[in-house]
C-alpha positions as CSV (number, residue, x, y, z in Angstrom):
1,X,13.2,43.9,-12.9
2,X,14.1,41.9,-16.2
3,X,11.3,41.3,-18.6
4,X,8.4,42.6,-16.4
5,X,7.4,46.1,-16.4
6,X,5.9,47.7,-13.2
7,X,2.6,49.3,-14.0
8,X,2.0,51.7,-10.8
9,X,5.4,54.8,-10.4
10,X,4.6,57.1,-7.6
11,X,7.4,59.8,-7.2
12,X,6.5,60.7,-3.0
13,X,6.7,63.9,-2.2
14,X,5.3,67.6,-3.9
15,X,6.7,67.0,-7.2
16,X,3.9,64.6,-8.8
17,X,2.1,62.1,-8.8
18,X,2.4,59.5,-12.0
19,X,0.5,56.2,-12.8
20,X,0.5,53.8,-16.2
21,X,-3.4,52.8,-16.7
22,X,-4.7,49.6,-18.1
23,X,-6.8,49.5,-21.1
24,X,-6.8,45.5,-22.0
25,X,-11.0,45.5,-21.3
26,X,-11.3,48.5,-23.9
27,X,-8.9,47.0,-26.7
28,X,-10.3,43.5,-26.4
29,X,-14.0,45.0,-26.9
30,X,-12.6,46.9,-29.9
31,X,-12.2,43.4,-31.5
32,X,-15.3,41.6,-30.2
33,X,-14.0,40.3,-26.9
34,X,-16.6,40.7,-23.7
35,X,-15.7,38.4,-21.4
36,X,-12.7,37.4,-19.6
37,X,-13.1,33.8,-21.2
38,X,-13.0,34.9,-24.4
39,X,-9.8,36.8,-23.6
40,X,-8.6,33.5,-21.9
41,X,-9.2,31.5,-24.8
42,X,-8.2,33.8,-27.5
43,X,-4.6,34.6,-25.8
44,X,-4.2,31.1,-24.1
45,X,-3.8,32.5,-20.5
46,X,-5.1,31.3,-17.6
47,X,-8.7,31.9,-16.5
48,X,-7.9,34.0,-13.0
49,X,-5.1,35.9,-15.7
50,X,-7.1,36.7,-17.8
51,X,-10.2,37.6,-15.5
52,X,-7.2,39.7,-13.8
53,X,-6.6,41.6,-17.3
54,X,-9.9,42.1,-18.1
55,X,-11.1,43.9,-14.9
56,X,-7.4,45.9,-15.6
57,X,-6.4,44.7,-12.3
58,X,-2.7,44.2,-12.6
59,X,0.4,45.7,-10.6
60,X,2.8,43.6,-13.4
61,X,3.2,42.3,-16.8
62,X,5.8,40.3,-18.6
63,X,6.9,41.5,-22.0
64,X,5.5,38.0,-23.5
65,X,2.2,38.8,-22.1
66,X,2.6,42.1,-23.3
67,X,3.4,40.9,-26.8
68,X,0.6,38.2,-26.8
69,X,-1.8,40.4,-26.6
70,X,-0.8,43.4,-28.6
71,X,-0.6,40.0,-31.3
72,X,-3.9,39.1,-30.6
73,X,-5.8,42.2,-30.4
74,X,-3.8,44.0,-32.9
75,X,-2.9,47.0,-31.0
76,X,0.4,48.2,-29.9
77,X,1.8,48.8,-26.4
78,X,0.8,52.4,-25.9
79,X,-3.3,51.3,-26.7
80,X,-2.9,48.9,-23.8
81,X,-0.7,51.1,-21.4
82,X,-1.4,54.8,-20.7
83,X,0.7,57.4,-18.5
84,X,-1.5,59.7,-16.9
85,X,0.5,62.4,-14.8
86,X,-1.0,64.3,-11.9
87,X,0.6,67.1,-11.6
């Protein structure tokens, strides 16, 4: 997979049941940002990427990404990424 990380792991069958969750929206609100264009324009994506992030709608995310925005809204990984087990 290199230098993405996959953000949905689903282990099929009666063992459980196990997903990474999104918080970008949250975090950026934390630090003033409430709209996906200020998001855009404070992390220098692109508009539909950053839309994308801020409706946490992603199945991927490079490690730059990643870093850019723990940079910009001063968090660390683990406030932006959340593993919530079903079991």
């Amino acid at each position: 997979m290199g230098k993405y990380l996959l953000l949905e792991y689903y282990l099929v069958g009666c063992y459980f049941v196990a997903m990474i969750t999104i918080a970008i929206r949250e975090q950026a609100e934390k630090r003033g940002i409430t709209t996906a264009y200020q998001l855009q324009k404070a992390v220098g994506v692109q508009p539909t990427v950053a839309a994308r992030w801020f409706r946490n709608e992603l199945k991927m995310i490079g490690i730059e990404s990643l870093d850019r925005l723990c940079a910009t809204l001063k968090c660390k990984p683990s406030d932006l990424l959340r593993f919530e087990a079903d079991e």
